[in-house]
C-alpha positions in Angstrom: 87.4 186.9 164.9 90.5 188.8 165.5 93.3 187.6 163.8 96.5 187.7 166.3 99.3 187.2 163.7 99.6 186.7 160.4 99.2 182.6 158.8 102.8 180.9 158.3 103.1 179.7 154.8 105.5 177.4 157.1 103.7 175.6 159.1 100.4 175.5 156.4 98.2 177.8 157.8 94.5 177.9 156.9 92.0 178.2 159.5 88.8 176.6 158.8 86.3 179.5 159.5 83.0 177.8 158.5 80.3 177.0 161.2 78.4 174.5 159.3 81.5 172.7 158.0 83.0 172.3 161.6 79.5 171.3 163.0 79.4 168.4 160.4 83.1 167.6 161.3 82.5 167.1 164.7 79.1 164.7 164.0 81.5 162.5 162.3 83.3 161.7 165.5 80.5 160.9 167.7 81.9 162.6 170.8 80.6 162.1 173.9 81.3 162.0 177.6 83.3 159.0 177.6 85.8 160.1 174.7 89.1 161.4 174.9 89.9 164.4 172.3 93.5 165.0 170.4 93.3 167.9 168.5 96.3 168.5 165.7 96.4 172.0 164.9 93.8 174.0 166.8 94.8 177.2 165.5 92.6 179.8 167.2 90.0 176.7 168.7 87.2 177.4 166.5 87.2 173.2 166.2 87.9 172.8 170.1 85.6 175.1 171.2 82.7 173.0 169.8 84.1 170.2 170.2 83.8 171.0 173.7 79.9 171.1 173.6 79.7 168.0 173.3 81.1 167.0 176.9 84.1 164.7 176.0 86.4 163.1 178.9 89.1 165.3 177.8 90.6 167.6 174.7 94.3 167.7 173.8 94.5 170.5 172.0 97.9 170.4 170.1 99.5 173.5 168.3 103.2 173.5 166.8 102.9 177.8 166.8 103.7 179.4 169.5 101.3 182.4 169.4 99.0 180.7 169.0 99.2 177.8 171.6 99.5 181.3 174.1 96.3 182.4 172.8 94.8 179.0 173.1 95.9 178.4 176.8 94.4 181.6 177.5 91.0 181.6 175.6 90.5 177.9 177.4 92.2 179.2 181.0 89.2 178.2 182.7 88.5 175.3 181.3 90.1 172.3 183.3 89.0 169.6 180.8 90.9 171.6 177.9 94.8 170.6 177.9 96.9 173.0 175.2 100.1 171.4 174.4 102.6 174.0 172.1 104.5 171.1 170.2 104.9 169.1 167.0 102.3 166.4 166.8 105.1 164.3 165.0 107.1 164.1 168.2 103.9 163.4 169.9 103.0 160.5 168.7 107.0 159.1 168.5 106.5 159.5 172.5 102.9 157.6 172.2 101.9 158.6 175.8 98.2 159.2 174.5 95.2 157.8 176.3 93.1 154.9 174.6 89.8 155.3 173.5 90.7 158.6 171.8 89.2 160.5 169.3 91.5 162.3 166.2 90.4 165.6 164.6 93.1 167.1 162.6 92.7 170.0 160.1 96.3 168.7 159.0 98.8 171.3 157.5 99.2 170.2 153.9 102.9 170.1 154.0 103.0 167.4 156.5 99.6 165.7 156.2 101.0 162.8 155.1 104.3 162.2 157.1 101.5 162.4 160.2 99.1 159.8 158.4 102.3 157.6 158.0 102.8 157.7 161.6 99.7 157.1 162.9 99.6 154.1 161.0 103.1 153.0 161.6 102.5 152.7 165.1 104.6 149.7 166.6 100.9 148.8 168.9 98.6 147.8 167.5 95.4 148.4 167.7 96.5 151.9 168.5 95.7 154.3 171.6 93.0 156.0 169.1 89.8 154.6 167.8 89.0 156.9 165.0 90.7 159.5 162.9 88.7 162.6 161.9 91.2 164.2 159.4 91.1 167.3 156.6 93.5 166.9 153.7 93.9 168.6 150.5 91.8 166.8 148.1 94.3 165.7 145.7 96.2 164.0 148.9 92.9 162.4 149.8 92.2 161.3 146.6 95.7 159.3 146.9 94.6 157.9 150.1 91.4 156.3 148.9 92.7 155.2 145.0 92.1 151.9 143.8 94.7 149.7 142.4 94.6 150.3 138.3 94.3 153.9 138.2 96.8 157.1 138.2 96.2 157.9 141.8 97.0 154.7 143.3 100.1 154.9 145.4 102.2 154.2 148.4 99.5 156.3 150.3 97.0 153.6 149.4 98.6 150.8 150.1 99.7 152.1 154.2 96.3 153.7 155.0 94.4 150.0 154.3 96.7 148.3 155.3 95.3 149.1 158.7 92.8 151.3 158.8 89.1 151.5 157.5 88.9 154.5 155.5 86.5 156.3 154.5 85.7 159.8 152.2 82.8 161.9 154.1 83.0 165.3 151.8 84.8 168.3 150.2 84.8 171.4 151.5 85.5 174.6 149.1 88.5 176.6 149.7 86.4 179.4 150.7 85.6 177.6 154.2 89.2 179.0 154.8 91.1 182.0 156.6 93.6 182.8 154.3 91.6 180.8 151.2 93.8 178.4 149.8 93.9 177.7 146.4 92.6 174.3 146.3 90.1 172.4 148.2 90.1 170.3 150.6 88.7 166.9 151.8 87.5 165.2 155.1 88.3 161.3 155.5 87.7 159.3 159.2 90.1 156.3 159.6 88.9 153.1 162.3 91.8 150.5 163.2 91.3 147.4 161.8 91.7 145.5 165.3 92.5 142.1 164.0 94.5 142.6 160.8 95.2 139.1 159.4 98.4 141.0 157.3 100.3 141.2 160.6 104.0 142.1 160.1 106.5 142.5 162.9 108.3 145.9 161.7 105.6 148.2 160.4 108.6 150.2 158.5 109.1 146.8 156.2 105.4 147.8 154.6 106.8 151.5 154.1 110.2 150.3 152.8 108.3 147.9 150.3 106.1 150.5 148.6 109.1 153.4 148.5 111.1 151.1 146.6 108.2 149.7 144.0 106.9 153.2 143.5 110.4 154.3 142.8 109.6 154.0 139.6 105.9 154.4 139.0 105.6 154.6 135.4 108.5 151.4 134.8 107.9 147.6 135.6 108.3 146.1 139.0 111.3 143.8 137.9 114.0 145.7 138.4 112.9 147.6 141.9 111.8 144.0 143.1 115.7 142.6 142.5 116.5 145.3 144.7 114.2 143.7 147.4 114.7 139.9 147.2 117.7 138.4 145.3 115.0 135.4 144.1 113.1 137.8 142.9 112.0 135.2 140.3 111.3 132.4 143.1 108.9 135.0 145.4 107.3 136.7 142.5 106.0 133.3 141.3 105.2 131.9 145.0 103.3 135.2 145.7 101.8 135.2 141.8 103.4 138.5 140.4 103.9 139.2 137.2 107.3 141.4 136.9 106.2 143.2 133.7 103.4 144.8 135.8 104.0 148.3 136.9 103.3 149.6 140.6 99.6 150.6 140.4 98.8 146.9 138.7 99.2 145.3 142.2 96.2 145.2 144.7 97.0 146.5 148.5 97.0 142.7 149.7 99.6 142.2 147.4 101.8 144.8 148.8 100.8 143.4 152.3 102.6 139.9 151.0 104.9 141.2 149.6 105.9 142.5 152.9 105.4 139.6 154.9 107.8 137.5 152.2 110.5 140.3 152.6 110.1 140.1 156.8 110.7 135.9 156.3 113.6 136.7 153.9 115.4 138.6 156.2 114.8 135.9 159.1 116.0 133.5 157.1 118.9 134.8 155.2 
């Protein structure tokens, strides 16, 4: 394939060139020819081009570089079902116009892969307009996304992405699968809404406020951070069971999710 311009460091370039890789990608999704497509990132459509074999409803193919969206609207001119849209996915999703029953593939740029996680899960509806996430992260971002409580990894990434979402790890794929190669590999995860999530909160920011303040500190006990949260800090941590020695990766996800729901009463009521 001719390259038309040179990768952006900026905007986290690295085309996934690998026939086989993109083939097993697209079997995780199940397309077919009632599914709606969002693409994030379609670089030069290697992904969209096969997705596109397998007859979905429609493909969004969304690309922040402005080349390359050109390129894309005229390698798929004659294709009515393809729709190339030259924006930030971020503002995108803000504007949640997206039809439902929507598929997600997303070789995510690794300098923003996690602020777009975020807001797909933050999303104020809920169950969303998608109904599975197909996404590529670098591995040691995916390994944050599927850490258990108790170990180094475990984070605020965690906590969010079950909060709402099934995930789960499919493979890794070696850094040579890429135009430029990267130095590190990378990771394929799929995400399904949880439809009827018994952790319900009325502000989805409240969860991400929650975990930015306890994992302030990751390497300190809660105590401290949780004063910062609830005045009777002593009085919730013993309703909810906490022990304030503990340090952030001691608590579970569900009790993060309490935790959260505690904080939206407190402010109700104080």
């Amino acid at each position: 394939m001719k390259y038309i311009n040179k990768a952006k460091k900026s905007l986290g370039q690295n085309f996934l060139i690998d026939k086989n890789i993109i083939n097993k990608i697209i079997k995780i999704g199940n397309i077919n020819n009632t599914k709606n497509v969002v693409e994030i990132g379609s670089g030069y459509g290697s992904l969209t081009t096969a997705i596109n074999r397998f007859n979905p409803k429609q493909i969004i193919a969304i690309e922040k570089d402005k080349n390359l969206s050109s390129f894309l609207e005229n390698k798929f001119k004659d294709n009515k079902k393809i729709k190339v849209i030259n924006s930030d996915i971020l503002n995108l999703i803000e504007k949640n116009n997206f039809k439902k029953k929507t598929t997600v593939f997303g070789n995510l740029p690794y300098n923003v892969s996690t602020k777009i996680l975020a807001s797909l899960i933050l999303l104020k509806k809920w169950p969303p307009w998608y109904d599975m996430l197909v996404l590529m992260f670098q591995k040691e971002v995916a390994d944050r996304i599927i850490a258990k409580a108790n170990t180094k990894e475990f984070g605020r990434l965690s906590v969010l992405a079950n909060w709402r979402l099934e995930v789960k790890k499919h493979f890794d794929i070696s850094n040579n699968c890429f135009f430029p190669k990267p130095k590190i590999m990378s990771t394929v995860l799929s995400f399904k809404p949880i439809k009827n999530n018994k952790f319900n909160l009325q502000n989805p920011k409240n969860l991400e406020k929650i975990t930015r303040i306890l994992f302030s500190n990751r390497r300190k006990m809660i105590n401290k951070n949780f004063r910062k949260i609830f005045k009777n800090s002593n009085h919730v941590a013993n309703e909810l069971n906490i022990n304030l020695k503990n340090r952030p990766s001691d608590l579970s996800n569900e009790i993060y999710y309490k935790i959260a729901i505690q904080y939206e009463n407190y402010l109700t009521n104080s």
